[in-house]
TORKOL-4160 file (C-alpha; in steps of 0.2 Angstrom, whole numbers, padded with zeros to 4 digits, m for minus):
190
<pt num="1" X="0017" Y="m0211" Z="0144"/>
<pt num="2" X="0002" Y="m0201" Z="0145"/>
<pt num="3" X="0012" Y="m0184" Z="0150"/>
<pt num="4" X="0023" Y="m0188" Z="0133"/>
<pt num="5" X="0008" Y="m0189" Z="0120"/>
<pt num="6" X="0002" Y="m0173" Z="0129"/>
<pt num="7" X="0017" Y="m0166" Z="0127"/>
<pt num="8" X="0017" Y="m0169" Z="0109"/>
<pt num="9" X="0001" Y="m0164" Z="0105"/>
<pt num="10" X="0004" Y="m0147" Z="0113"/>
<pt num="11" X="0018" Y="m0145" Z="0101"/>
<pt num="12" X="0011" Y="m0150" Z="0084"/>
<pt num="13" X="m0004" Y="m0140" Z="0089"/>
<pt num="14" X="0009" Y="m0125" Z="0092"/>
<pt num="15" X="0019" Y="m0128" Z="0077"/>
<pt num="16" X="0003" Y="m0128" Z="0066"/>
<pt num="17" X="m0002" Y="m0114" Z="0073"/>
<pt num="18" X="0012" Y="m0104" Z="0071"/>
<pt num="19" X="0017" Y="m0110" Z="0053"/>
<pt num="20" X="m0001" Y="m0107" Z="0047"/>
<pt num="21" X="m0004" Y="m0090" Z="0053"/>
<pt num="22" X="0014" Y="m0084" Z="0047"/>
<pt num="23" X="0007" Y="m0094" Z="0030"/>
<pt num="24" X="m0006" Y="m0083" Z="0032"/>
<pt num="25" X="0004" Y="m0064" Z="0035"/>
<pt num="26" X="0014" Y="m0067" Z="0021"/>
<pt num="27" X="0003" Y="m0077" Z="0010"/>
<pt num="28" X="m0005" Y="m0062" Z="0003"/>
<pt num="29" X="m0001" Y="m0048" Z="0009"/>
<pt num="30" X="0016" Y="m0038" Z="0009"/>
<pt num="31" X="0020" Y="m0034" Z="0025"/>
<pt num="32" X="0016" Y="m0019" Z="0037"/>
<pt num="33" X="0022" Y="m0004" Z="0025"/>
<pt num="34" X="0007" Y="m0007" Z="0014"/>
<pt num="35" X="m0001" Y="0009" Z="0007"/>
<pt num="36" X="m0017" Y="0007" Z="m0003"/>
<pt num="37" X="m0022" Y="0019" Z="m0015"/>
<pt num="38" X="m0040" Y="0017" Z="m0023"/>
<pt num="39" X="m0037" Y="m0001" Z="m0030"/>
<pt num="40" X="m0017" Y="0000" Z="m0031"/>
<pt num="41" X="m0005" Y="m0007" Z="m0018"/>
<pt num="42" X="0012" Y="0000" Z="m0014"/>
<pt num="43" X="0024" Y="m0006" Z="m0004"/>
<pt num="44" X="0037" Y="0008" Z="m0006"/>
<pt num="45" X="0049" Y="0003" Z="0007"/>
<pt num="46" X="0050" Y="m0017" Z="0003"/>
<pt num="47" X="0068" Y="m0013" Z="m0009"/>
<pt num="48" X="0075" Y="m0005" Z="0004"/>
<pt num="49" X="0084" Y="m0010" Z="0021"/>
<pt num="50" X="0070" Y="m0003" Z="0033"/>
<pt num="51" X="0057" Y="m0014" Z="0024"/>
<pt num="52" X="0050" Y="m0026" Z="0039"/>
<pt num="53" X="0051" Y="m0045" Z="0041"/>
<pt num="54" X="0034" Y="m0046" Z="0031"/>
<pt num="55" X="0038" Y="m0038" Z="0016"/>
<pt num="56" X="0055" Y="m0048" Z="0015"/>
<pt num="57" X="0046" Y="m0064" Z="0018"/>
<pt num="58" X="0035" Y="m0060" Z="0004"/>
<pt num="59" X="0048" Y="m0057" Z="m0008"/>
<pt num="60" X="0059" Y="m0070" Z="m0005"/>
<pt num="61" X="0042" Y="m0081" Z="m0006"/>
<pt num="62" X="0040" Y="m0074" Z="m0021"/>
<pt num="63" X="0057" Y="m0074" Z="m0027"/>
<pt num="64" X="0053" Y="m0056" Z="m0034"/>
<pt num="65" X="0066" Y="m0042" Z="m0035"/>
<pt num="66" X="0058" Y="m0026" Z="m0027"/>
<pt num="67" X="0062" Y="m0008" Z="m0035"/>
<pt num="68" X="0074" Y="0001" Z="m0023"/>
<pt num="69" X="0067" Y="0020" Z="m0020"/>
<pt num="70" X="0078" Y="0027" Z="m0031"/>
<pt num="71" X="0074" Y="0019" Z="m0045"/>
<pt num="72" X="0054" Y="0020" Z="m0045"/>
<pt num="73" X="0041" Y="0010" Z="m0039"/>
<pt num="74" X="0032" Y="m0003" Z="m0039"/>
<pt num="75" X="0009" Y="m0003" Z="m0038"/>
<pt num="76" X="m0001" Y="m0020" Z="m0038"/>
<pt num="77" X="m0019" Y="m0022" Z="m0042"/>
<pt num="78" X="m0032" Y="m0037" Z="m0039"/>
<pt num="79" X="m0047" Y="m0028" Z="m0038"/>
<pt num="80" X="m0055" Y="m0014" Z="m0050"/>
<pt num="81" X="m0061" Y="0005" Z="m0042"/>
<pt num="82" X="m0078" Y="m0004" Z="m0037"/>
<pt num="83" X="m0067" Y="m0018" Z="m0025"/>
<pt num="84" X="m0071" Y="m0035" Z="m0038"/>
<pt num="85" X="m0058" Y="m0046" Z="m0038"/>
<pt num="86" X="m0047" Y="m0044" Z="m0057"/>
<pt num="87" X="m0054" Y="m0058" Z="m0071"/>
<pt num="88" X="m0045" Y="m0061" Z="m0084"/>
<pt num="89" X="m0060" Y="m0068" Z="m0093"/>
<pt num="90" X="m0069" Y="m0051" Z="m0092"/>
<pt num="91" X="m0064" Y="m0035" Z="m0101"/>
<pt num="92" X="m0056" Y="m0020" Z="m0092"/>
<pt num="93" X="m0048" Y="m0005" Z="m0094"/>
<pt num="94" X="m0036" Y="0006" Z="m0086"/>
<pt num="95" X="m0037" Y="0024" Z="m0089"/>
<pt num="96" X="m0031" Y="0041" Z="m0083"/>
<pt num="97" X="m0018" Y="0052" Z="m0074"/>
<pt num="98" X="m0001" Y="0045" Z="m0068"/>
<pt num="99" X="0011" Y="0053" Z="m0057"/>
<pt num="100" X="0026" Y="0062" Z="m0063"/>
<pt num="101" X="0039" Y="0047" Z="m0071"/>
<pt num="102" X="0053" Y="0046" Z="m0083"/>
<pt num="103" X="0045" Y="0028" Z="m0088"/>
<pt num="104" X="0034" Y="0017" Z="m0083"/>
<pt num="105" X="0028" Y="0000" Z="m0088"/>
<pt num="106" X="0011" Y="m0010" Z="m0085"/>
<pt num="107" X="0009" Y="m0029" Z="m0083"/>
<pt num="108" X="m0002" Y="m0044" Z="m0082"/>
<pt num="109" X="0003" Y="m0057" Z="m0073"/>
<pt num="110" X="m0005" Y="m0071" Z="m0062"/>
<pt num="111" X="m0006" Y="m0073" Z="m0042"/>
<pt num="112" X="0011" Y="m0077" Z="m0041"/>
<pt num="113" X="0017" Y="m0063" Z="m0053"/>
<pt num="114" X="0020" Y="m0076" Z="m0068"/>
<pt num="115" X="0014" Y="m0070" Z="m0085"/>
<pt num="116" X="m0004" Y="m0076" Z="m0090"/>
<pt num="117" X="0001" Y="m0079" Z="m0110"/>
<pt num="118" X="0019" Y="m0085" Z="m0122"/>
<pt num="119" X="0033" Y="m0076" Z="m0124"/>
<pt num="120" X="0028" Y="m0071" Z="m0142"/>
<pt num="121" X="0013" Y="m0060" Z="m0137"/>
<pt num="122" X="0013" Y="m0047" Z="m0129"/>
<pt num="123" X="0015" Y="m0045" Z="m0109"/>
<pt num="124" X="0014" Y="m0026" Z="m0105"/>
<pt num="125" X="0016" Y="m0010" Z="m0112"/>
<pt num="126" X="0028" Y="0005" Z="m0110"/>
<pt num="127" X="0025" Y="0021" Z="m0111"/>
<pt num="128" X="0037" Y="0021" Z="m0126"/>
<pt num="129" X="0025" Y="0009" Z="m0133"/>
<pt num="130" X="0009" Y="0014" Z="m0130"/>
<pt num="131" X="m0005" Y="0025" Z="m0141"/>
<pt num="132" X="m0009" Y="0040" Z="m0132"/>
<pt num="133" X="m0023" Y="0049" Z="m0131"/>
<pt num="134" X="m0025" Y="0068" Z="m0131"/>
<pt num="135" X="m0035" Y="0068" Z="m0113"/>
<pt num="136" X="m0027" Y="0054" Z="m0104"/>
<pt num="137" X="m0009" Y="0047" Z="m0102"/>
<pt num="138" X="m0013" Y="0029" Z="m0099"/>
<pt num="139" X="m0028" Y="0022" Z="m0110"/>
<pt num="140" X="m0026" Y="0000" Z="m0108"/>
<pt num="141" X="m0039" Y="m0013" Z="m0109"/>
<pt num="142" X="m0037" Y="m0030" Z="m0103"/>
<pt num="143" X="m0046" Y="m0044" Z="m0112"/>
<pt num="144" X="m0044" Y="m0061" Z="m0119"/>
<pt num="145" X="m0050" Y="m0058" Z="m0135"/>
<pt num="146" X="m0039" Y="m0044" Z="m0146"/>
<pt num="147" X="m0048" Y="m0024" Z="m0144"/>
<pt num="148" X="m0043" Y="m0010" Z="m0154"/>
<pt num="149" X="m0029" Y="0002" Z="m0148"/>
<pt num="150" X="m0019" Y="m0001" Z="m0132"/>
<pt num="151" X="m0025" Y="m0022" Z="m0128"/>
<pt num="152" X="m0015" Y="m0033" Z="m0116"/>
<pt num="153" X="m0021" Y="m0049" Z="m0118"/>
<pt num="154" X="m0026" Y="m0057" Z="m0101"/>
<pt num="155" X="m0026" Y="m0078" Z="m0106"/>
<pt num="156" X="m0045" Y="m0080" Z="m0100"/>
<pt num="157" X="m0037" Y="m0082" Z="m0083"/>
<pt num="158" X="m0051" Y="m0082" Z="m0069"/>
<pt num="159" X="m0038" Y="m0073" Z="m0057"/>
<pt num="160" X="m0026" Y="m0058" Z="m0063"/>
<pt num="161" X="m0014" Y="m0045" Z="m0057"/>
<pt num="162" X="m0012" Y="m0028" Z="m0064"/>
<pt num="163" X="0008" Y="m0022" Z="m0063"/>
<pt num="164" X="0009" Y="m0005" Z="m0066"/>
<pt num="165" X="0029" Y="0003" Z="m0062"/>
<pt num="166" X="0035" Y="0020" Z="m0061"/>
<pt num="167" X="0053" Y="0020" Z="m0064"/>
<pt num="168" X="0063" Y="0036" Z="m0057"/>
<pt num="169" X="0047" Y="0047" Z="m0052"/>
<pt num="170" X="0047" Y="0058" Z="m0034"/>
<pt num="171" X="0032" Y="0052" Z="m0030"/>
<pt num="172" X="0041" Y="0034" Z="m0024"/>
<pt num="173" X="0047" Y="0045" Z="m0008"/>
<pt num="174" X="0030" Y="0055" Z="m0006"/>
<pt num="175" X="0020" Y="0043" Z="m0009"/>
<pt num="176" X="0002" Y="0045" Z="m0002"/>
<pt num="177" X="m0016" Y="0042" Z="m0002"/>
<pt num="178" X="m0019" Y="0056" Z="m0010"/>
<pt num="179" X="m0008" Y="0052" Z="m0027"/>
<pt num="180" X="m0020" Y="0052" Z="m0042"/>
<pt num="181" X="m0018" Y="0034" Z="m0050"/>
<pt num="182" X="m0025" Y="0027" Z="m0066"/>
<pt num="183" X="m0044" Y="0019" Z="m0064"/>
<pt num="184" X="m0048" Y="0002" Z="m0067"/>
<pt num="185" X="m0066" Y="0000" Z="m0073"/>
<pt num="186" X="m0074" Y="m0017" Z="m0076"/>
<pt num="187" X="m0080" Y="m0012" Z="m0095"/>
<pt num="188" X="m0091" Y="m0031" Z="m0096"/>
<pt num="189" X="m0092" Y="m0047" Z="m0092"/>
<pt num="190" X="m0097" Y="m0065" Z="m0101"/>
């Protein structure tokens, strides 16, 4: 009886183990192809058919829908340049260079890529949309409280995401640590 209980103690101990640290690999991260580039993320294989086990766990997790390399690609931020987590309750803004793109899009979203306010305000810009300025392609600030120009309202939300996607750009094949990418700078804080 003794050799039994043992027995099942080994295995709940195994399972745990093995279930928590593949709760862990997948939890936050998206698999082994991960390139970090200043404070953006690209995984530029994970909507393809050579992306590994990690990143497919992660987005059937997710239940997300990654860009397939010829149609662009896809860059996640949760901290700003200096490495602070993203808070939606602070102000921030997202400036400079992009990559060659025939389009692109920028998002707020939260941990688990949901949007942070209703559908009747707004959720991202395009580069259709946005107001440019004459030095710098990309000029956004995040906020909860409405800013002049190009404002994405973040909810107040103590944890965010910044989405920002390049649709049909070169740069999703040659992707490197060298690409220039817009800054994110934490402007203040309450």
């Amino acid at each position: 009886m003794r050799t039994v209980s043992g027995l099942f103690l080994t295995l709940a101990i195994g399972a745990a183990t093995g279930l928590g640290l593949t709760a862990l690999s997948v939890g936050r991260g998206t698999g082994a192809g991960i390139l970090h580039v200043g404070p953006w993320i690209a995984t530029p294989k994970a909507g393809t058919t050579e992306a590994d086990p990690y990143a497919r766990a992660v987005t059937a997790r997710l239940g997300t829908l990654p860009l397939a390399l010829a149609d662009g690609l896809a860059l996640i931020a949760e901290t700003d340049d200096q490495g602070q987590p993203l808070d939606g309750r602070c102000t921030i803004r997202i400036t400079g260079d992009l990559p060659p793109a025939r389009f692109w899009t920028v998002t707020v979203a939260d941990p688990a890529f949901r949007p942070l306010v209703a559908d009747s305000v707004r959720q991202g810009f395009t580069s259709y949309e946005v107001v440019r300025q004459q030095d710098k392609p990309i000029d956004v600030t995040v906020a909860p409280a409405a800013r002049p120009g190009n404002w994405l309202p973040s909810g107040g939300a103590p944890s965010i995401r910044l989405i920002l996607r390049l649709y049909d750009t070169p740069v999703a094949t040659t992707i490197s640590a060298g690409v220039t990418l817009p800054s994110i700078q934490r402007v203040s804080c309450p």
